[in-house]
C-alpha positions as CSV (number, residue, x, y, z in Angstrom):
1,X,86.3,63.3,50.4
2,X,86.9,63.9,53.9
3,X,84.6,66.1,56.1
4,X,87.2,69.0,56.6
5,X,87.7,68.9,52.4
6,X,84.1,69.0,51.7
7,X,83.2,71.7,53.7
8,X,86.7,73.8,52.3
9,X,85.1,72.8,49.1
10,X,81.8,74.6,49.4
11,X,83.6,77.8,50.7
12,X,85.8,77.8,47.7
13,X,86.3,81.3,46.8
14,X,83.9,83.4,49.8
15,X,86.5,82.4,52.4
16,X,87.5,86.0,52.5
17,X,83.2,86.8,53.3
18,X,83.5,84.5,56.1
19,X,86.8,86.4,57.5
20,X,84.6,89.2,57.0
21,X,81.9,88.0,59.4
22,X,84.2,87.0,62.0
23,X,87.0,89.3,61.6
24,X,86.5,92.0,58.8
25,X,87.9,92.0,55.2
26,X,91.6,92.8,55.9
27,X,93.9,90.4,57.0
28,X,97.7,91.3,57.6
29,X,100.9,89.3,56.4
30,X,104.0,88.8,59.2
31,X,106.8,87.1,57.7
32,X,108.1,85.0,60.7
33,X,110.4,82.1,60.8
34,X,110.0,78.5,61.3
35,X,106.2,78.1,60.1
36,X,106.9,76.7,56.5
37,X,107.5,73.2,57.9
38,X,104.8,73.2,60.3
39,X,101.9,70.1,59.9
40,X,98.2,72.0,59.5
41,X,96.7,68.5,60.8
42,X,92.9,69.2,62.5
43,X,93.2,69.3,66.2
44,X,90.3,68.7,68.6
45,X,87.9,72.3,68.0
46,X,89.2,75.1,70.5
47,X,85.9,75.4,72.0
48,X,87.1,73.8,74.9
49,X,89.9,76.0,75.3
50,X,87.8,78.7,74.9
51,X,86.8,78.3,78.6
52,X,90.3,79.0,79.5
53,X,89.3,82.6,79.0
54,X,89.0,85.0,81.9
55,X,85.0,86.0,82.4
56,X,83.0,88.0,80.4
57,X,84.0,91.4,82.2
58,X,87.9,90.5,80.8
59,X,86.4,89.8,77.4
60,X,85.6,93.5,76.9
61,X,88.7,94.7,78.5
62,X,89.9,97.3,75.6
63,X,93.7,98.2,75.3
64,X,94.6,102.2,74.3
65,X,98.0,102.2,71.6
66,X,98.2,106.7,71.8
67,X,102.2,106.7,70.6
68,X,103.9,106.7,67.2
69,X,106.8,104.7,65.5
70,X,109.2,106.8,66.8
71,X,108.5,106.1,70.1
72,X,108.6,102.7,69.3
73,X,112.3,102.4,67.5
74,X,113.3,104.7,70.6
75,X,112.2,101.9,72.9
76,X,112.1,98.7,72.0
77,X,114.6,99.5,68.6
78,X,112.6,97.9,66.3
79,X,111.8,98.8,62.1
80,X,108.6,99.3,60.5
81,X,106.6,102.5,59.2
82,X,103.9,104.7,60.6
83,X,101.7,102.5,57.8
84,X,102.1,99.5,59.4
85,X,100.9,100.5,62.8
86,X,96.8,99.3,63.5
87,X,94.2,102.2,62.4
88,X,92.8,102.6,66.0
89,X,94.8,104.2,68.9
90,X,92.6,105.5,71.6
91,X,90.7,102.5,71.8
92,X,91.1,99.2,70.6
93,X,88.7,96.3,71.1
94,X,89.0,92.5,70.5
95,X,88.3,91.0,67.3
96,X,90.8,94.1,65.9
97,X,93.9,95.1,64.5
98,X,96.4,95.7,67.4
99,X,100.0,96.8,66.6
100,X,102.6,93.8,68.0
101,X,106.3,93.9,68.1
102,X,107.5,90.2,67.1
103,X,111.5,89.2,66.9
104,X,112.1,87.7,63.2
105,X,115.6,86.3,62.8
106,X,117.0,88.3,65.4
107,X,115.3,91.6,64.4
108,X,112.1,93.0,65.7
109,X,108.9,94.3,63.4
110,X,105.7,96.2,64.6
111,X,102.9,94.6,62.8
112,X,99.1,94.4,63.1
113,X,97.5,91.3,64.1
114,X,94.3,90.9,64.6
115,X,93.3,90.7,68.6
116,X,91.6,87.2,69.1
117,X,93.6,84.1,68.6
118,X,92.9,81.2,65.9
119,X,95.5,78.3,66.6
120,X,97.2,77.1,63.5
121,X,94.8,73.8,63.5
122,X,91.5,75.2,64.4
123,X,88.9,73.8,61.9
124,X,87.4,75.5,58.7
125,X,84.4,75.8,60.4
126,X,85.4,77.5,63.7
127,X,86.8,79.7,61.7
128,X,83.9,80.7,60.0
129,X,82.0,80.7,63.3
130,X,84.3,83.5,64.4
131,X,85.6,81.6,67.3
132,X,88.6,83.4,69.2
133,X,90.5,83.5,72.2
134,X,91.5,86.9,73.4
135,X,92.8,86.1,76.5
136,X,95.4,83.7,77.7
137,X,95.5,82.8,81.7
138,X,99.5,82.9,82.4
139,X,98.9,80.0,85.1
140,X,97.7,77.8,82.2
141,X,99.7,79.1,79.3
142,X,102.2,75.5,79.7
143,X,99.1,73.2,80.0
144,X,97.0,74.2,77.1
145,X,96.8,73.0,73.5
146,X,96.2,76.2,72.0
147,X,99.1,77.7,73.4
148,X,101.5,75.5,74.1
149,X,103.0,76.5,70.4
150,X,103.1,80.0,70.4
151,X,104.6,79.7,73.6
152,X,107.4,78.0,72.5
153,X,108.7,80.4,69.4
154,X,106.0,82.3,68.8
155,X,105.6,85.2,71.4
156,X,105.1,89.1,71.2
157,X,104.2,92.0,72.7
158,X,102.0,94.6,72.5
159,X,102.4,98.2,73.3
160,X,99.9,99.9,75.2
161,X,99.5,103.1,76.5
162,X,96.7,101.9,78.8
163,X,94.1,99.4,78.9
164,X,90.1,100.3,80.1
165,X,88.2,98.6,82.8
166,X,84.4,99.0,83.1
167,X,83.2,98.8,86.7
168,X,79.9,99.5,88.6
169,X,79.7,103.0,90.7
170,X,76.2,102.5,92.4
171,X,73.5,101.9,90.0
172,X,76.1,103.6,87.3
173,X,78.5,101.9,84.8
174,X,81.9,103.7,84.6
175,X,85.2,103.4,82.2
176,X,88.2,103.4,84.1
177,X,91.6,104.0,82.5
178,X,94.6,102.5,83.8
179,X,98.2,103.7,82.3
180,X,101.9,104.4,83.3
181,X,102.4,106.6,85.9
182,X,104.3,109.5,84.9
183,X,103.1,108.6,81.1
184,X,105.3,105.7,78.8
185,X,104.4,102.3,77.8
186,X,103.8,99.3,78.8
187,X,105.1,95.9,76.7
188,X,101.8,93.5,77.5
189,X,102.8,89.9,76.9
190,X,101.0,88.0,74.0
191,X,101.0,85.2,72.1
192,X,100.2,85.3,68.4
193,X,99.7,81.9,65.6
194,X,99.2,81.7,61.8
195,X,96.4,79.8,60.4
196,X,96.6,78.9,56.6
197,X,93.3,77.8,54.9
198,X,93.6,74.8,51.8
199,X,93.8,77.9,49.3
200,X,96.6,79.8,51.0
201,X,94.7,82.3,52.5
202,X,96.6,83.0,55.9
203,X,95.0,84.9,59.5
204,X,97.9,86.2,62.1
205,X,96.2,86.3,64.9
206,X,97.3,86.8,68.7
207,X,95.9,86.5,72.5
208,X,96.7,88.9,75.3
209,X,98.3,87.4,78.6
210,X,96.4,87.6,81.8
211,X,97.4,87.6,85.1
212,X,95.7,88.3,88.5
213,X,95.3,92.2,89.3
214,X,97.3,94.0,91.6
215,X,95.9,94.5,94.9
216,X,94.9,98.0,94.0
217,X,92.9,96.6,90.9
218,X,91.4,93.7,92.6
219,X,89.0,96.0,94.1
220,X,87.1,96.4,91.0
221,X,88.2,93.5,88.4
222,X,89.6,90.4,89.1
223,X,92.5,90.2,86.3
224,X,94.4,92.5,84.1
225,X,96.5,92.1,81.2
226,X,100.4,90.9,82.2
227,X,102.8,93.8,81.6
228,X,106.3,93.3,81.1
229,X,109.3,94.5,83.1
230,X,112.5,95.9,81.6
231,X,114.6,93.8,80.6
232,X,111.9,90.8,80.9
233,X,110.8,92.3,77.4
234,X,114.0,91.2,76.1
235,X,113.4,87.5,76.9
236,X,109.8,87.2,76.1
237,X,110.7,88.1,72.5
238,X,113.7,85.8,71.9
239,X,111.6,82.9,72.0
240,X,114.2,81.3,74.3
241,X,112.3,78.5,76.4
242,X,110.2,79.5,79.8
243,X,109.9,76.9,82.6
244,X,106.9,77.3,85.1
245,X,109.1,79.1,87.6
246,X,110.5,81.4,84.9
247,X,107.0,82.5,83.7
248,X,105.6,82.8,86.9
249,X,108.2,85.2,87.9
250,X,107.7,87.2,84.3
251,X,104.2,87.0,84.3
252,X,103.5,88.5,87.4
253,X,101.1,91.6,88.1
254,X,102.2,95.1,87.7
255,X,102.2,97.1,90.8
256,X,99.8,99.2,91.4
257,X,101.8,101.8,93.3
258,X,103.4,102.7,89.5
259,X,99.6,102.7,87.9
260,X,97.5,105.8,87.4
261,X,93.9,105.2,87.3
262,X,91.5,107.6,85.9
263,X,87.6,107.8,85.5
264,X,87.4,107.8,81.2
265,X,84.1,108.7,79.1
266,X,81.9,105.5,78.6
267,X,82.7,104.7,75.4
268,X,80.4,103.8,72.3
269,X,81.4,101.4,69.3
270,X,82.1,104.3,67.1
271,X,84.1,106.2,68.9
272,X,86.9,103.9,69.3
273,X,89.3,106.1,67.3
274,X,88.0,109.4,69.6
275,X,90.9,110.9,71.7
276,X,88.4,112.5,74.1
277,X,88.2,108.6,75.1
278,X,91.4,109.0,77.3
279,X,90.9,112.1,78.8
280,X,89.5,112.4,82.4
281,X,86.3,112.9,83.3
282,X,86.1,116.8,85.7
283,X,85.0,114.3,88.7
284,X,87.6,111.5,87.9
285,X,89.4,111.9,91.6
286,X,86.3,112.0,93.2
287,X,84.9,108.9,91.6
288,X,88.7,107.2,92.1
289,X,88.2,107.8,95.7
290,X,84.9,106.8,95.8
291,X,85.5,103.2,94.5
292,X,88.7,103.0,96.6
293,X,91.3,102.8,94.3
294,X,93.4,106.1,95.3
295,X,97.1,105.4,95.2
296,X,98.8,105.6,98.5
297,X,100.7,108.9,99.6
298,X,104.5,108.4,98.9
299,X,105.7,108.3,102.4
300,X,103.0,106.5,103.5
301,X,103.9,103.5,101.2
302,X,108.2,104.3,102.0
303,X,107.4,103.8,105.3
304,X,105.4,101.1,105.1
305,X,107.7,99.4,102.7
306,X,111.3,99.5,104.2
307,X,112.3,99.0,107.8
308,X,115.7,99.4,109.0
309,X,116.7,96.0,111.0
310,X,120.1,95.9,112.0
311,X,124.0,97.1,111.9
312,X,126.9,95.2,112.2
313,X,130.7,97.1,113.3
314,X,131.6,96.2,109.9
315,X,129.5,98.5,108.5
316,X,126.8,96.4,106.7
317,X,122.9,97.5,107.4
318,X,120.1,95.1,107.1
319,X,116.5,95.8,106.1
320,X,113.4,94.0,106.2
321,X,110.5,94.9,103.3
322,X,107.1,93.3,103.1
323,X,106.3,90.9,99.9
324,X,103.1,92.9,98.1
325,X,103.2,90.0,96.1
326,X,102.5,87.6,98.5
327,X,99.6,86.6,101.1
328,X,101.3,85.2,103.2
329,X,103.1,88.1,104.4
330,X,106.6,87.1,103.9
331,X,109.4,89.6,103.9
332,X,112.5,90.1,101.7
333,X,115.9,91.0,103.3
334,X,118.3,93.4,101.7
335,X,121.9,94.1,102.9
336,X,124.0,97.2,102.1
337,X,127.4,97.3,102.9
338,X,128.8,100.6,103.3
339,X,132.1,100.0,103.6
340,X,132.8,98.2,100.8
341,X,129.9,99.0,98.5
342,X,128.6,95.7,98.3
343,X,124.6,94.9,97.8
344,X,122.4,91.7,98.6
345,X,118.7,91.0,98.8
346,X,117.2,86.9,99.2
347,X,114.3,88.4,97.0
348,X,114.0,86.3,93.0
349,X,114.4,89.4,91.6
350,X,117.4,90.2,92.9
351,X,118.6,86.0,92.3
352,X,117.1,86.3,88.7
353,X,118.5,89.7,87.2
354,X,121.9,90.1,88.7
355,X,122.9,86.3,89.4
356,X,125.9,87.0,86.3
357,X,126.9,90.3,88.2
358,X,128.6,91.5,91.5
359,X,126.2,94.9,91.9
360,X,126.9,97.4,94.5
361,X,126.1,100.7,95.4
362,X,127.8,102.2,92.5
363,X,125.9,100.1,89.7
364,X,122.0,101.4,90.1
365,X,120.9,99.5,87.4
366,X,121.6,96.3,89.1
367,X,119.6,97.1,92.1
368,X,116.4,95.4,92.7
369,X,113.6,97.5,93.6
370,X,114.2,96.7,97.3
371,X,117.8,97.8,96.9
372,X,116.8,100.9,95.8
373,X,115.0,101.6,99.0
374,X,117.6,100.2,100.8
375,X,120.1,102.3,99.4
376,X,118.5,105.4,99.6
377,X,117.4,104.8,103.4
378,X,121.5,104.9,103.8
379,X,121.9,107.9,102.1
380,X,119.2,109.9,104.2
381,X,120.6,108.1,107.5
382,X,124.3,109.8,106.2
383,X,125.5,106.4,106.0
384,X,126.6,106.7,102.3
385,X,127.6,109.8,99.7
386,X,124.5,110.7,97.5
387,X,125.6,109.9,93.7
């Protein structure tokens, strides 16, 4: 009798006690495609990989999931019930139920998964010992064992209406809450695996994407979780296969121009379900200014952002916008013409989006985010008609 059998043996009918010590009693059933075939040979134990983990700080990041289904069918169009979504929503922590949105045969389901993730050959007993990976470093995502197959055809997201950072203020410890500004959600990229014991007992499990943090951010943690763009939503859900280039373009951080950060409660275990969790603390702007993480004024940033460079006589007007995304300082270029309506910028999300298109001024939703500036300097300069 092998090692791996005996030790299954001598579980035999308490495996769902040991899910109970590493992950609670409840374990949740996602019907997805293409595992059936799938060989549940022993890999080498994911400790190792564990250390692809961000540091401890990340480790007790905690995510905030404050909607309901309907907003979810309204934006991402997908079917489920209320009953399906996870218990929590104010605060949700690792080694918990987290609702997902996953694509099964060409239609997407909100589930809960359980937030920590067990690759489909982790050992019995790494199992048992309640070893997890919660976070996933986008830069490695290609290179590593343990998720190298999810990140092939088994992707998701998860919806968040904010996620919490804990930071130091003096000699105190504060909660910061970072969401959408102007309210929404955010589609944070994940990756999530199955893992089947000998007697069919199955764990869904799934990892949350990290990427550096946004300049703004930096000043206080070091990464944040990797949040989707429109559109790039879409293609992290098909399954569809992600070069380096592609998912370091996808997985890049969120600005933090579009981020509203607010000073939270400090939160205690058992309040994780407690809505006064994610409401502001009656000194939160003082204590945002304090730590430096105030969001620039508006003009401040459109001036900052978008210089006008040059006209030619036939009517096109060139800009030149610093990268935020880059140290190096670069500068992307965009072109309006305003004679025939045309648009251009060298930046890759202009190159990426709207390669398959011919956008101009009259098609918005083409635009890169430079663009829009771009355009709307005409408008104010009475080069163009306002829509």
């Amino acid at each position: 009798m092998t090692k791996q059998n005996k030790v299954a043996a001598a579980v035999q009918g308490t495996l769902e006690g040991a899910f109970d010590g590493a992950f609670g009693a409840e374990t949740i059933q996602l019907a997805l495609p293409g595992m059936e075939g799938l060989s549940r040979a022993v890999a080498p134990s994911a400790s190792a990989e564990a250390r692809d983990e961000p540091r401890a700080r990340l480790a007790r990041m905690r995510v905030s999931q404050d909607f309901g289904m309907e907003e979810l069918r309204q934006k991402w169009q997908v079917r489920g019930s209320e009953e399906e979504l996870a218990r929590g929503r104010f605060q949700l922590r690792p080694g918990g139920f987290v609702s997902a949105i996953a694509e099964v045969e060409g239609e997407r389901r909100v589930e809960a998964l359980r937030w920590g993730l067990i690759p489909f050959w982790t050992p019995l007993e790494d199992v048992r010992g309640g070893r997890r990976m919660v976070w996933a470093r986008a830069e490695t995502l290609a290179k590593k064992a343990s998720f190298r197959q999810s990140l092939a055809g088994q992707r998701c997201i998860v919806p968040v209406s904010g996620f919490f950072v804990s930071v130091r203020d003096g000699s105190a410890g504060r909660t910061l809450l970072a969401r959408p500004r102007g309210g929404g959600l955010w589609a944070a990229a994940a990756l999530w695996d199955e893992w089947v014991s000998s007697e069919g007992h199955v764990l869904r499990t799934l990892a949350l994407v990290s990427v550096e943090a946004n300049a703004r951010l930096a000043k206080v943690e070091g990464r944040m979780p990797a949040i989707l763009r429109s559109g790039e939503d879409a293609a992290w859900l098909s399954g569809d296969q992600m070069g380096e280039k592609t998912l370091a373009r996808v997985l890049r951080p969120w600005s933090g121009r579009e981020m509203e950060i607010e000073a939270v409660p400090m939160p205690r275990w058992k309040e994780q379900d407690d809505e006064g969790l994610v409401e502001p603390l009656s000194q939160s702007a003082a204590i945002i200014e304090r730590l430096g993480l105030a969001r620039p004024q508006r003009d401040q940033v459109f001036k900052r952002q978008i210089v006008r460079d040059w006209r030619s006589e036939d009517g096109q007007v060139g800009f030149k916008v610093r990268s935020f995304t880059r140290d190096d300082g670069s500068r992307w270029h965009p072109v309006v013409d305003t004679h025939d309506g045309s648009v251009f910028c060298d930046c890759p999300d202009f190159h990426y989006r709207h390669a398959a298109h011919h956008p101009s001024v009259a098609t918005p939703a083409h635009w890169c985010k430079h663009l829009q500036r771009a355009v709307k300097n005409c408008v104010q300069h009475g080069d163009l008609q306002a829509a």
